[in-house]
Residue, then its C-alpha position, 0 to 999 in steps of 0.5 A: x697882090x698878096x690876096x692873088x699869091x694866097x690863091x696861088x699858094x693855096x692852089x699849089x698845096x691842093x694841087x699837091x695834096x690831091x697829087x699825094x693823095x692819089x699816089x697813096x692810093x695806088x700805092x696801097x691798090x698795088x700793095x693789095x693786089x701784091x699780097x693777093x697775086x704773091x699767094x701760093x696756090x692751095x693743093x688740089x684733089x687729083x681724082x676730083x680733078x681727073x673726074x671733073x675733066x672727064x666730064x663724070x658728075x659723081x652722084x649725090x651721097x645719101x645723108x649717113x643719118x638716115x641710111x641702113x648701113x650708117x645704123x650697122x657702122x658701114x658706110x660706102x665708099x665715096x663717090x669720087x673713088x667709084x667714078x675714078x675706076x672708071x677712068x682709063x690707066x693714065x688718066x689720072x696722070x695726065x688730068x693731073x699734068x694739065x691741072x698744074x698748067x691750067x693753075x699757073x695760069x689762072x691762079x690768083x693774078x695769073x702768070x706773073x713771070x712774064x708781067x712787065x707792070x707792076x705789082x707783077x714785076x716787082x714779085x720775085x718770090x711767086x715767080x720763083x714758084x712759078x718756075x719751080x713748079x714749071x720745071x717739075x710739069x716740064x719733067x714730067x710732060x717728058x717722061x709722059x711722051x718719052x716714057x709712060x705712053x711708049x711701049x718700047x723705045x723703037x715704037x711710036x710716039x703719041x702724035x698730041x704728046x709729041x705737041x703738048x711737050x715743046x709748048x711747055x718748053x716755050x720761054x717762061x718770060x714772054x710778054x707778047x708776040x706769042x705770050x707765055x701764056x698762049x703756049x702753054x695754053x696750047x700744050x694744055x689743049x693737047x694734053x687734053x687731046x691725048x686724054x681724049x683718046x685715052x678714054x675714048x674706045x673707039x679714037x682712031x687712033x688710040x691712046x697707050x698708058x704703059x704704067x711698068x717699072x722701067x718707065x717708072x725707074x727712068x722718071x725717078x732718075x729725073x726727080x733724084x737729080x732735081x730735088x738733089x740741086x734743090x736741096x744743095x741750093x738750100x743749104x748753100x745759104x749764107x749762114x751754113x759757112x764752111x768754117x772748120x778750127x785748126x785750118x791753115x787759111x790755104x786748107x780752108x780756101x781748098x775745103x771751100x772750093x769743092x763745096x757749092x757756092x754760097x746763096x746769099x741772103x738775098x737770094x735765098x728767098x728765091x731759090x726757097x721759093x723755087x722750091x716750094x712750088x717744085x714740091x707743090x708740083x711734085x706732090x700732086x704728081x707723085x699722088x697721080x703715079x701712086x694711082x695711076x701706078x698702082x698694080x706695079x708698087x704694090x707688087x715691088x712693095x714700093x707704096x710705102x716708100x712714094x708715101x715717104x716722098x708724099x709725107x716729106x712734100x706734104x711737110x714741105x709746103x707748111x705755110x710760113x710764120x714769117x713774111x719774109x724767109x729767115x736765115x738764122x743760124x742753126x741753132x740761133x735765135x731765128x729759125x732757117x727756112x731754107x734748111x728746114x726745107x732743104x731737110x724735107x726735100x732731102x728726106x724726099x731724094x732720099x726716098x726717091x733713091x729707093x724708089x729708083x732701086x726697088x724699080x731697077x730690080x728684076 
């Protein structure tokens, strides 16, 4: 009888050994997969991208070493800048557009937004980024249709554009029937659709790509109230308390009343985030307009002010020292992410401002 409950017992302690060893395992897969599909895309060549969803192949450069220009210290021009003023006005733009679709959904894990699994489901902050960047493509998109490819507002719109838009509009947490990414993916078809046409000189019905300064003015606007309520909801964390000496209790409830509400520190990772990948999406939106746009800032002498937007971006993607977003006091001993980028993406507003006046200006 003892012999009997011995094999029992040890049966048992096997049967939970092997049982713990393999929930460690998942445990560990779903920890691994998190970290990869939690990574933020890196950031892309746009003229490299337009180029390659043309079709062109740019030639192989000569090695500088054994050229006759290299041994006078001149060297040509890189490839990709030729093969890119071949492109047709808007091209650039729009290849752009499509690339931030096509990378939200075929980054590393895919779009996470609307995952009902784990690891997927239980990743809040790149699915923040993940609507950052949709609602900067979604802005964008529009100011495309209503906007960039219209000569005037009576005329017509682009019949693929009219398309592309609403797909990207689509609810960004749909599982299945139809799943995000099958809307979007066909808002990136049309969008190649209009590139098409764009390029294609003989298209029945041709393509338009107006790059003037009103259309320019009226996407500005977007992007001031956008960076504006991000950068409002960055500094609204739980450590920027409105805390002012020599308040009576009602006076500081009142002065508390007409600020934003507070993000608490839990939150406030997301909302850090969200920013992230608008900035991400931005950046390479405001470097497709640099060049697609290009006559017209040059004549309003506004280059140098998009270039202050790009560097603020640029500075406002810097990778983190940190796993996890801190929310230390300004002068404490953490740092604060969020107002570190809160001050970025104000330097930004504040150059998108004066992109928006010199563009209003006769």
């Amino acid at each position: 009888m003892a012999a009997s409950e011995k094999i029992s017992d040890i049966k048992s302690k096997g049967t939970t050994w092997i049982v713990g060893v393999l929930g460690a395992i998942v445990v560990f897969v779903i920890f691994v997969l998190a970290q990869w599909w939690g990574r933020e895309p890196q950031q892309f060549n746009i003229l490299e991208s337009a180029i390659s969803q043309a079709g062109l192949t740019p030639e192989p450069q000569p090695d500088a070493e054994n050229t006759e220009e290299s041994e006078h210290g001149a060297s040509s021009a890189p490839s990709y800048e030729i093969l890119a003023k071949e492109l047709p006005l808007g091209y650039t733009y729009s290849a752009t557009l499509a690339h931030i679709a096509d990378t939200l959904l075929n980054k590393s894990g895919g779009y996470i937004t609307n995952d009902v699994a784990p690891p997927g489901v239980l990743l809040d902050n790149i699915t923040s980024w993940e609507f950052g960047a949709l609602v900067m493509l979604r802005d964008a998109t529009t100011a495309l249709r209503n906007h960039f490819a219209r000569d005037q507002s009576q005329s017509e719109q682009d019949p693929d554009l009219a398309v592309a838009e609403p797909y990207f509009y689509y609810e960004p947490n749909s599982w299945a029937l139809p799943a995000t990414e099958a809307e979007y993916e066909k808002g990136i078809q049309a969008l190649h659709k209009y590139m098409g046409r764009l390029k294609d000189p003989n298209a029945a019905k041709k393509a338009q790509f107006y790059s003037r300064a009103d259309n320019l003015w009226q996407y500005t606007e977007v992007v001031i109230k956008r960076l504006g309520d991000l950068s409002t909801r960055l500094s609204s964390n739980a450590s920027s308390s409105n805390f002012a000496p020599g308040l009576t209790e009602m006076e500081l409830e009142a002065a508390n009343d007409k600020v934003a509400a507070k993000v608490t520190w839990m939150e406030i990772d997301n909302v850090f985030y969200e920013a992230r990948g608008a900035s991400w999406a931005l950046l390479h939106i405001l470097r497709a307009i640099k060049h697609d746009f290009h006559d017209i800032l040059l004549d309003k002498r506004a280059m140098r002010t998009v270039d202050i937007m790009i560097r603020e971006l640029e500075n406002s993607l810097t990778p983190t020292m940190s796993p996890m977003v801190l929310d230390g006091s300004g002068y404490g001993l953490f740092a604060n992410y969020s107002l570190s980028m809160a001050n970025y993406i104000a330097r930004a507003n504040a150059a998108a401002l004066d992109l928006r006046d010199i563009m209003n200006r006769g």
